[in-house]
N, C-alpha and C positions, 0 to 999 in steps of 0.2 A: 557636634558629636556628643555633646551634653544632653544633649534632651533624648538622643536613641536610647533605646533598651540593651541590656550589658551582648543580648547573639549578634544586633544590629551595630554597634560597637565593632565587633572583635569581625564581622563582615569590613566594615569599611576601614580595621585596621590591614587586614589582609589583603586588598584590593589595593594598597598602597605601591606592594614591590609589582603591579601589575605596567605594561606601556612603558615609557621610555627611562624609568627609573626617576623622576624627576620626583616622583611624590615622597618617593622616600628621604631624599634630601629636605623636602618640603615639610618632612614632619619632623626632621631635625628639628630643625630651625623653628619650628611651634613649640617642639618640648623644650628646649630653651630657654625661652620666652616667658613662656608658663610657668616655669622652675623662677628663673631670674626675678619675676612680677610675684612670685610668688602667691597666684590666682589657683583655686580649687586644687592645690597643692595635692590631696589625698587620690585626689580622682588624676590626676595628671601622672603619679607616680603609677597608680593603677595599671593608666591605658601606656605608659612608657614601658611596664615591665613583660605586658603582649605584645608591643611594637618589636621590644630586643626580642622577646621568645621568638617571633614568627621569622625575624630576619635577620637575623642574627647569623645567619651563612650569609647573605646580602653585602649588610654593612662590612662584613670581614672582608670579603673576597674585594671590594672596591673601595682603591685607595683615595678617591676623591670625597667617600661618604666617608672614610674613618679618617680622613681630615676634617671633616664638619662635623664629627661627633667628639672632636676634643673641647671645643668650649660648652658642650652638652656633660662632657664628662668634669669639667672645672667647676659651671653650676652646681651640679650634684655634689659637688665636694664643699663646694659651699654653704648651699642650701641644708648641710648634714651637721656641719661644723656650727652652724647656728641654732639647731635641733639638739644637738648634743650640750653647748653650754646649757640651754634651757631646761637639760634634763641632770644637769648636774647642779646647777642651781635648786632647782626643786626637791632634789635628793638630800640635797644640803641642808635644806629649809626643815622638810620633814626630817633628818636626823634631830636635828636642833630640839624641833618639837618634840620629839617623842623623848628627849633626855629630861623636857621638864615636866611632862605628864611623869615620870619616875619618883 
């Protein structure tokens, strides 16, 4: 899915709740992964946040998929909670700095 183009993309994200629903679990479990390995992280939050758009009636209505999307949902809290020290650290750093340029 890296290498398509962003309409070929957002096609084969749509094609997912298509057949016997399997895909959609399927893509659980990649974005997951993805987050977890923490690989093309920008691009993974991208195409995770057209997976929830598009199916987002999907995953609700079916309690087997919103039990596969709680360790997707602990990642994410993860993966944020690590995002955030790094952006308060940096905040940090820069206050510091700009007290001694004064």
């Amino acid at each position: 899915i890296k290498s398509l183009n962003p309409s070929a993309a957002d096609l084969q994200i749509r094609m997912l709740g298509t057949g016997d629903g399997r895909g959609l679990g399927d893509a659980i479990d990649f974005f997951c992964s993805q987050i977890k390995a923490r690989v093309d992280y920008e691009l993974t939050q991208a195409y995770l946040a057209a997976f929830l758009k598009v199916h987002a009636k999907a995953l609700g209505s079916d309690s087997n998929l919103r039990v596969r999307c709680e360790p997707l949902c602990a990642a994410q809290r993860e993966g944020w909670a690590t995002f955030e020290g790094l952006f308060h650290e940096n905040l940090c750093l820069l206050t510091f700095l700009s007290h001694l340029q004064a």
